[in-house]
C-alpha positions as CSV (number, residue, x, y, z in Angstrom):
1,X,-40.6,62.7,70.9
2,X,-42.6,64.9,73.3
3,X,-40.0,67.6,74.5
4,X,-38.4,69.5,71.7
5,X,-35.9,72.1,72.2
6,X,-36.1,75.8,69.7
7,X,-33.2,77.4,69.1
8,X,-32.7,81.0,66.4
9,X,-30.6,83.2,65.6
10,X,-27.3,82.3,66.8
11,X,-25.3,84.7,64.9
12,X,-22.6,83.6,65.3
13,X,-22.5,84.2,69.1
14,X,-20.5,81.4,70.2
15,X,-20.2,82.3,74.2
16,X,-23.9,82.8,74.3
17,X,-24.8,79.2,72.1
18,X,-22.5,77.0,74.6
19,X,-24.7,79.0,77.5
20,X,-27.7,77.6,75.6
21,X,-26.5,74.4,75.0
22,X,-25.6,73.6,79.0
23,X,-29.1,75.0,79.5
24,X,-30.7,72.7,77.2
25,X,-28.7,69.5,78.3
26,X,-30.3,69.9,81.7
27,X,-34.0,70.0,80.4
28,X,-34.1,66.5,79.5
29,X,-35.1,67.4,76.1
30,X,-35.7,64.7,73.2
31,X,-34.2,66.6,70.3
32,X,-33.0,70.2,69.3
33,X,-34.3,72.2,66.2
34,X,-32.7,75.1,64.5
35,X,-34.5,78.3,62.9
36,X,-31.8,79.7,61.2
37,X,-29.0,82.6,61.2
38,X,-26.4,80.5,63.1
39,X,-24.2,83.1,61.1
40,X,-24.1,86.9,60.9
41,X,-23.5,90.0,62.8
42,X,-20.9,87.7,64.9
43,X,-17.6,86.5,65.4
44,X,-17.6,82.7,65.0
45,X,-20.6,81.4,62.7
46,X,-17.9,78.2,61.9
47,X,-18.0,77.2,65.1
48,X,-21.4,77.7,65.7
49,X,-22.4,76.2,62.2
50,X,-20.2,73.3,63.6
51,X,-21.8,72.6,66.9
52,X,-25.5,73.8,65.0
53,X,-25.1,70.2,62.6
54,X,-23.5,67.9,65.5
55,X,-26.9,69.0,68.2
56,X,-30.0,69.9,66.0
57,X,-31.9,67.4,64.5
58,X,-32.0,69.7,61.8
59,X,-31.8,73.1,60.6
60,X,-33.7,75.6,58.3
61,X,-31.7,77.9,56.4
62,X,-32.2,81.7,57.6
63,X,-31.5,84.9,55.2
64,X,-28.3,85.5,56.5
65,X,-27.0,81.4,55.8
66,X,-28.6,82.6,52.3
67,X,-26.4,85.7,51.9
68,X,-23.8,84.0,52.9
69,X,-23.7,81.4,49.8
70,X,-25.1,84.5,47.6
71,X,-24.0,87.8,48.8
72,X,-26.0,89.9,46.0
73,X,-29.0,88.7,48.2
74,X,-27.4,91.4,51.3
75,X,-27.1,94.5,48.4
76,X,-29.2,96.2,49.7
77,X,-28.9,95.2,53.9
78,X,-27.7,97.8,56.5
79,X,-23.9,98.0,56.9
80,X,-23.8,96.0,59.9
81,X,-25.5,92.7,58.8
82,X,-23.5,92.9,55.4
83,X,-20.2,93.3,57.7
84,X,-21.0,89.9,59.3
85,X,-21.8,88.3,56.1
86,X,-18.9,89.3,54.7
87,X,-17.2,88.0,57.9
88,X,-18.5,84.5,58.0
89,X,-17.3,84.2,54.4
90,X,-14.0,84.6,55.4
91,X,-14.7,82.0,58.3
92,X,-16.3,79.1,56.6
93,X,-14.9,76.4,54.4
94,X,-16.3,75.1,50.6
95,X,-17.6,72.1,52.9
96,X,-19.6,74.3,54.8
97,X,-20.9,76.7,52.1
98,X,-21.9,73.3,51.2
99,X,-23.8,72.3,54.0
100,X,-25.6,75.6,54.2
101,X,-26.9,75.3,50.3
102,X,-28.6,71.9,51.7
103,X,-30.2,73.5,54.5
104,X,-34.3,73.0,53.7
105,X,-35.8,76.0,53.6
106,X,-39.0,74.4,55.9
107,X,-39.5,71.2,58.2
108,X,-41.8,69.1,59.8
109,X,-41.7,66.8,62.5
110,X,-43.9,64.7,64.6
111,X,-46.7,65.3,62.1
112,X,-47.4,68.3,64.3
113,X,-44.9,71.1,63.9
114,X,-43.9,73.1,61.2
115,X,-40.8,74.9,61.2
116,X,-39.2,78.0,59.1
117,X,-37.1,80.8,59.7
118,X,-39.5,84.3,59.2
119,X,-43.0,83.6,58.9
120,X,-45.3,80.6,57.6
121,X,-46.2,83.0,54.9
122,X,-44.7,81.9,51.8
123,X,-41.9,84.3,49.8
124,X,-38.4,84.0,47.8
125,X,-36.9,86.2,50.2
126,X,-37.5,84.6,53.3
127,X,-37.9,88.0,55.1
128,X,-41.3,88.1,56.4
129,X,-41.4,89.6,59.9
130,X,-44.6,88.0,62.1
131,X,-44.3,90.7,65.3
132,X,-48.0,91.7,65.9
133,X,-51.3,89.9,66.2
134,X,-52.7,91.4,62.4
135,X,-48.8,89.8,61.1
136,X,-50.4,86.3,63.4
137,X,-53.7,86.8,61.8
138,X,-52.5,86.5,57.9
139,X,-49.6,84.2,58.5
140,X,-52.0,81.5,60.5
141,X,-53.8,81.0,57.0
142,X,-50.7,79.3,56.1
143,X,-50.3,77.0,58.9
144,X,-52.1,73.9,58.8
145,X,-50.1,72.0,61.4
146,X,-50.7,72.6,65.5
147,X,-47.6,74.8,65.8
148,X,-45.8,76.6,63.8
149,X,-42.1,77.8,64.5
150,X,-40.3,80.9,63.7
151,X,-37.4,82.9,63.9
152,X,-36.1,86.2,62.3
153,X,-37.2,89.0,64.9
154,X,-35.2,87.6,67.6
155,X,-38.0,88.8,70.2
156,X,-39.6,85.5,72.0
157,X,-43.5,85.3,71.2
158,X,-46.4,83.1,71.1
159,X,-49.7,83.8,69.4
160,X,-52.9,81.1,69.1
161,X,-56.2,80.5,67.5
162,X,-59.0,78.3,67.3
163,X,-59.7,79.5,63.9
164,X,-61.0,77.0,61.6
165,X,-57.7,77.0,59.1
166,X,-60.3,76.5,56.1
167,X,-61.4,80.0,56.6
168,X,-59.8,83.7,57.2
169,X,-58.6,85.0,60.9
170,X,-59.0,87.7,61.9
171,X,-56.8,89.8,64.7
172,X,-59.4,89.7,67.0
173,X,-59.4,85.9,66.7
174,X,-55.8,85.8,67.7
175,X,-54.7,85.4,71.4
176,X,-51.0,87.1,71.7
177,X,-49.2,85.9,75.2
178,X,-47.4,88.5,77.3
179,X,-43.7,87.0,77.2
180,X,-41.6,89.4,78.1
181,X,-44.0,90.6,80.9
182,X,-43.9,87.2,82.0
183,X,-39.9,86.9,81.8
184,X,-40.3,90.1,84.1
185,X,-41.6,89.1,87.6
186,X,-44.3,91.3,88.9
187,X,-42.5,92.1,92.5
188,X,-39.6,92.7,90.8
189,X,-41.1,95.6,87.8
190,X,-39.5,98.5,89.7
191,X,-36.0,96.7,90.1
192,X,-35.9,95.7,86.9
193,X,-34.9,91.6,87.5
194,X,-35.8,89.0,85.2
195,X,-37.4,85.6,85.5
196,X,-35.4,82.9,84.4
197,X,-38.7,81.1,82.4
198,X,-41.9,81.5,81.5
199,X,-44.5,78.6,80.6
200,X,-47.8,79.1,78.3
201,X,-50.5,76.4,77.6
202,X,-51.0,75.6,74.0
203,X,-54.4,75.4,72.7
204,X,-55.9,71.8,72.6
205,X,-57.3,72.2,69.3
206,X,-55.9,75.2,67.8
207,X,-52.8,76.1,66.5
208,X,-50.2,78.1,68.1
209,X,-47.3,80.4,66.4
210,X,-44.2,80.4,68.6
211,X,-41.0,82.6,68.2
212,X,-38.5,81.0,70.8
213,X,-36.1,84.8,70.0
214,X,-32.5,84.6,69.4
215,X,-30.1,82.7,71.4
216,X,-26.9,85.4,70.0
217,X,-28.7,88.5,69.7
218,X,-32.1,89.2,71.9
219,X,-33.9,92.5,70.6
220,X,-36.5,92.7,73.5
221,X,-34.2,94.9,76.0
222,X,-33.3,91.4,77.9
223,X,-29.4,90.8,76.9
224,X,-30.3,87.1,77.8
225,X,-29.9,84.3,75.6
226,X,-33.4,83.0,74.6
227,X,-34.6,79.9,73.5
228,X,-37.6,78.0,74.1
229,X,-38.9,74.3,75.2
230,X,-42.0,72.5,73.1
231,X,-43.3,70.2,75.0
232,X,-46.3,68.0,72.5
233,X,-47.6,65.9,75.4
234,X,-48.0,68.5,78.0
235,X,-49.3,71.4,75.2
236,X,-47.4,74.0,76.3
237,X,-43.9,75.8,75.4
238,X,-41.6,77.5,77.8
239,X,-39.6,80.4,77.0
240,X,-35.9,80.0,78.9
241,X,-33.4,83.0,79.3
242,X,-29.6,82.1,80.0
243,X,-27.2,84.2,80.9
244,X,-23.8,84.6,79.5
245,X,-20.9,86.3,79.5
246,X,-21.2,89.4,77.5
247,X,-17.9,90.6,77.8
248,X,-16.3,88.0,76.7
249,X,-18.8,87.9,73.6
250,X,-17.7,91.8,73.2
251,X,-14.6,90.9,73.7
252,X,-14.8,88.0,70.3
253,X,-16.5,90.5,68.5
254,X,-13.6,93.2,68.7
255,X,-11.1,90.3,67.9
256,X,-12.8,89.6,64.7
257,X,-12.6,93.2,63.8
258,X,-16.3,93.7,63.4
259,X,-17.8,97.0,63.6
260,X,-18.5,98.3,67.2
261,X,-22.4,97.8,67.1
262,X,-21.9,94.5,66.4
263,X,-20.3,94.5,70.4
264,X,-22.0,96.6,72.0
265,X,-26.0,95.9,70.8
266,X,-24.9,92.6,73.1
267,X,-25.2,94.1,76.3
268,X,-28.6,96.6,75.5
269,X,-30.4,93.4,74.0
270,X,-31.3,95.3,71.2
């Protein structure tokens, strides 16, 4: 299975997901992988738990499908993200608190990929944010396999090495690609239009760290929905943005009663 579509950070962003999913159909993937946080911040993390099981081949469980089945683990979180927590409680059923407990916290697949939701760094908390080339540097001493997948700081990303895995990396050792500059077409800079995609090569024989960003709740200033393609046999992933109807997602959120940042962060990207 060559083509393998990334998906993260739903949160509960149902408008945006079946955006994402229409995208995806047309791609001629081979399966769909999930990094976690399908719920939180959002209005409808059942429904988006629901399609999440019936598309992915399978899913790693994020920190907010953790709070969710033990709330003392979002004590300590900012008001916003325990709001959604406390939401999707309300939302989902014993079957799928269920569901979520079975959630592996890691995957594998095609003897090639690793996949978890915040860093390849291991930790009980499953918090670890991988944003900078030094965070790439430490967290590719972890990763044995030729890419690793992550989620969490729903900004797209892609960092690579040829650095012998038996031995430390260093940051200058680390390539980072230029994502969202790609995403934003150089004609266009002043205007401030996006590109739609943007492709990378994949070292040969190195390993790669990719972030495909968050299909409900983009943090890079693009209020897109973003999602990336894998593709093993080519060696090289493309980062896709899809738009959606934000209003309408506002428009959910307001509905569900949850507080007004959860709304309007949609349309800044942030």
């Amino acid at each position: 299975m060559a083509r393998i579509a990334v998906i993260s950070d739903i949160h509960g962003n149902l408008i945006a997901f079946d955006r994402v999913l229409a995208d995806v159909s047309k791609r001629g993937v081979d399966m769909m992988v999930c990094l976690g946080d399908i719920v939180g911040y959002g209005p409808d993390p059942k429904e988006c738990l629901d399609i999440a099981r019936q598309s992915c081949r399978t899913i790693v469980a994020g920190n907010h499908e953790r709070a969710v089945v033990r709330p003392i683990l979002a004590e300590n979180w900012n008001p916003l993200a325990r709001a959604g927590v406390e939401h999707a409680r309300t939302q989902l059923t014993s079957a799928d608190m269920e569901a979520i407990e079975q959630m592996p916290a890691t995957f594998t697949c095609e003897d090639k990929v690793f996949g978890v939701h915040d860093s390849p760094i291991p930790s009980d908390h499953g918090m670890n944010y991988l944003r900078t080339r030094a965070d790439a540097a430490t967290a590719f001493r972890w990763v044995d396999h030729s890419v690793a997948l992550i989620g969490h700081t729903h900004v797209p990303a892609c960092f690579a090495t040829i650095a012998d895995p038996q031995f430390t990396t260093a940051a200058s050792e680390v390539e980072a690609f230029q994502v969202a500059r790609r995403l934003l077409g150089t004609a266009q800079e002043n205007r401030g239009a996006f590109v739609s995609s943007a492709i990378f090569d994949l070292p040969k024989f190195g390993r790669a760290i990719v972030n495909p960003g968050s299909v409900g709740q983009p943090r890079d200033g693009d209020n897109r929905a973003s999602y990336a393609i894998l593709d093993l046999e080519a060696l090289t992933v493309e980062f896709r943005r899809v738009a959606y109807d934000i209003v309408r997602a506002r428009q959910r959120c307001d509905s569900a009663v949850l507080p007004s940042a959860a709304a309007s962060r949609l349309a800044l990207g942030a």
